[in-house]
N, C-alpha and C positions, 0 to 999 in steps of 0.2 A: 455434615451436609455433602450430600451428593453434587461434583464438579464433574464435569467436560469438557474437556481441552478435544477439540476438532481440528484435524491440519496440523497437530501438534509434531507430528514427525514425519521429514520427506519421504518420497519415493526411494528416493536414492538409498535412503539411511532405513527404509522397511527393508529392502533387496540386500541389502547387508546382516542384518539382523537375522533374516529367513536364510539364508545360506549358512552363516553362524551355526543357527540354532542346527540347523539341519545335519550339519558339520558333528555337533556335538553327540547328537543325539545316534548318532552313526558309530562313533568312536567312543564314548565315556558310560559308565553306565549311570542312569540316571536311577535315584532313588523311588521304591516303590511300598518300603517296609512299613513305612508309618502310613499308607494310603488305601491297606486292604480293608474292602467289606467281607466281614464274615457273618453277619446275621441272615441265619437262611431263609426268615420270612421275609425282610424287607429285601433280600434280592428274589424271592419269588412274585412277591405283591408288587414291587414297584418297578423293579427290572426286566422280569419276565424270564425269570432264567432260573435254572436248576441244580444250576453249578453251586459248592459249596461255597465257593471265595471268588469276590472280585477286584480287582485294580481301579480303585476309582481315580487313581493319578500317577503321576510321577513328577519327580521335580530333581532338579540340579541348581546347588549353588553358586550361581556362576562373575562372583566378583574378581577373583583372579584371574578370571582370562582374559585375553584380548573383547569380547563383545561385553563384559562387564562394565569396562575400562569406558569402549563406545555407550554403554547404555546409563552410567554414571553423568557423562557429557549430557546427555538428553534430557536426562532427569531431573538437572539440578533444578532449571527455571520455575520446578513445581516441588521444591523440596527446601527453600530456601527456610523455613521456617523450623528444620529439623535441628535438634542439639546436635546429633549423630551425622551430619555430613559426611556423605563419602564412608562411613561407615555403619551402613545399612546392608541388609541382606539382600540381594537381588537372586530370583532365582529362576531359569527358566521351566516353564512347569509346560507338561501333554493329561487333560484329562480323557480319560475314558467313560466316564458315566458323568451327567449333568448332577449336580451337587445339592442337595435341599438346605431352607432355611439353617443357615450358621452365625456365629460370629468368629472375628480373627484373634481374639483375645478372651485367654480365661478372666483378665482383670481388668473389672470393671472401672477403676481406677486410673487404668492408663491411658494416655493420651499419644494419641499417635494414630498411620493413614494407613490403606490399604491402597497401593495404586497397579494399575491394573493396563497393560499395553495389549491387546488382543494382535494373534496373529494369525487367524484362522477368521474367514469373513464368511458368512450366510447370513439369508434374514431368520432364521432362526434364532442364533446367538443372540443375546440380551443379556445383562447385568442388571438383576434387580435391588434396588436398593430400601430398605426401612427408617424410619425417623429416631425412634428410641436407641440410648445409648446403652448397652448391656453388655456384658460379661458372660461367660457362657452359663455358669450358675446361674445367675439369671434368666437367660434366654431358656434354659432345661426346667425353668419352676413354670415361668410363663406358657412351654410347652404341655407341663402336667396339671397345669388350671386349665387350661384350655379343655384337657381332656376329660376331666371332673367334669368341666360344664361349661358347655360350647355355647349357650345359649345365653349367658348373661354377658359373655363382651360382644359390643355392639360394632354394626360391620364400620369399618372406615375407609374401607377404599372398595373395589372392585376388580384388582386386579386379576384375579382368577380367572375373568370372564372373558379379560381381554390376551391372555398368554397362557401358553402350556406350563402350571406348575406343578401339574397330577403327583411327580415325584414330592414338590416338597409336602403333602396333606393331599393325601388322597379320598377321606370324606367328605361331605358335608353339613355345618357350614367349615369353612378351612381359614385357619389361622391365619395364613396370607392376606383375607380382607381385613382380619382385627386388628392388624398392627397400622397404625398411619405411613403412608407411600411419602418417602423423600422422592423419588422418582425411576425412572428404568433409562438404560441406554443400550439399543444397538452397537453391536461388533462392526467397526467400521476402520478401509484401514486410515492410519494415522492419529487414530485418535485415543487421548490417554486417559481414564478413568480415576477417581479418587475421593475417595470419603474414611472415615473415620471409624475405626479398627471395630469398635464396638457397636457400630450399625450391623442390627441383622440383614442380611442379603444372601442370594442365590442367583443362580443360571436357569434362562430359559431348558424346556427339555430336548434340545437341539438333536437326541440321538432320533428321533419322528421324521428327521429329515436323512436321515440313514447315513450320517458323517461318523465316519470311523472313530476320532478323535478332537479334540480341540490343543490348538496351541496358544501359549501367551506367554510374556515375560511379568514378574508378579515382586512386588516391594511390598515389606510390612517395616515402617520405621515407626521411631517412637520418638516422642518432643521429649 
C-alpha cells in the first residue's frame, strides 16, 4: 500500500542532506555498472537516442557516512516495523533516464518497503504506484500476456491519460491502465514515500521538462 509522509523532513535537515549528497557525488564515485541500457531499440524508441549504451542511474551506498548515520535518524519513525533496523541499505541514487514499469524484488515472497525521499523538485516528477503484489517473474509473464493479447485485460485505471508514461508502454491500449492504480505522488520537498517492494511502479517522464538528472535518497528493507 502506497504511504505519504508530507512534512516528514525539515528544511533544515533537506539543506543538509543536499549539501551531503552533493559533497558525495563530487568526491566518490558513484555506481553506474549495474544501471546501463544497452538495448538499442528501446533506447531509440523510447529515448530518442542513437547512442549504443545508456546510464539510466547511479547509486552509492551510503550507510557508513556521516549523511547515512543523519538519514538513519529520519528514517526510523517509518521503519519501525523492519526485523533489519539500522541495518538496511540506504543509498543515494541520480537518475538519468525516467524508469518504466518495475518491481524492487525478484521474490515474490518477500516482504519488505521500498521508501523513497526525493530531492530534486518539478511538477513533473511523480512516483507511480500499482496494487498487485509481484516478483519480477511475475511482472515479466504479465508483461508477455499482455503482449499476446492486449485486449482481453480489461482497463482499470486511466492513468495514461492523465501523466506522461509513453516510456513505460508506448502502444496502445498500455498495460499501465490494466493493472489497478494504488495511487501516484508528486516530488515534493519533505516528503517520504513508501510501499511494498513488490508493487509495480515507475517515474513520470520528467526528462519532457528538459531536467538533466533526478536526485533522491532510496531504502529497500525487508521485514
Amino acid at each position: 500500500m502506497l504511504q505519504i509522509f508530507e512534512n516528514a523532513v525539515s528544511e533544515e535537515d533537506l539543506l543538509y542532506i543536499r549539501k551531503e549528497f552533493d559533497q558525495l557525488k563530487e568526491t566518490v564515485q558513484f555506481d553506474s555498472q549495474l544501471y546501463y541500457l544497452d538495448d538499442q531499440e528501446t533506447i531509440k524508441e523510447i529515448y530518442h537516442s542513437d547512442k549504443n549504451q545508456l546510464v539510466q542511474q547511479e547509486r552509492l551506498k551510503i550507510n557508513h557516512y556521516a549523511l547515512g548515520k543523519k538519514l538513519q535518524e529520519i528514517f526510523r519513525p517509518y521503519i519501525t516495523d523492519y526485523a533489519q533496523e539500522n541495518n538496511y541499505p540506504i543509498w543515494a541514487c541520480r537518475a538519468h533516464l525516467p524508469i518504466g514499469l518495475h518491481t524492487d524484488t525478484d521474490d515474490h515472497s518477500l516482504t519488505g518497503y521500498t521508501v523513497i525521499l526525493p530531492l530534486t523538485f518539478n511538477d513533473s516528477i511523480k512516483t507511480i504506484v500499482w496494487k498487485p503484489l509481484l516478483g519480477k517473474a511475475h511482472l515479466d509473464k504479465l508483461i508477455q500476456d499482455f503482449i499476446q493479447d492486449p485486449f482481453k485485460f480489461p482497463r482499470k485505471c486511466s492513468i495514461s491519460r492523465e501523466l506522461d508514461l509513453e516510456h513505460c508502454w508506448m502502444s496502445k491500449p498500455t498495460l499501465t491502465d490494466a493493472i489497478e492504480l494504488d495511487g501516484y505522488v508528486a516530488w515534493k520537498k519533505g516528503t517520504i514515500v513508501k510501499f511494498d517492494r513488490r508493487q509495480p511502479h515507475a517515474g513520470t517522464n520528467w526528462k519532457t521538462d528538459s531536467l538533466p538528472y533526478k536526485d533522491y535518497i532510496l531504502i529497500h528493507a525487508d521485514q
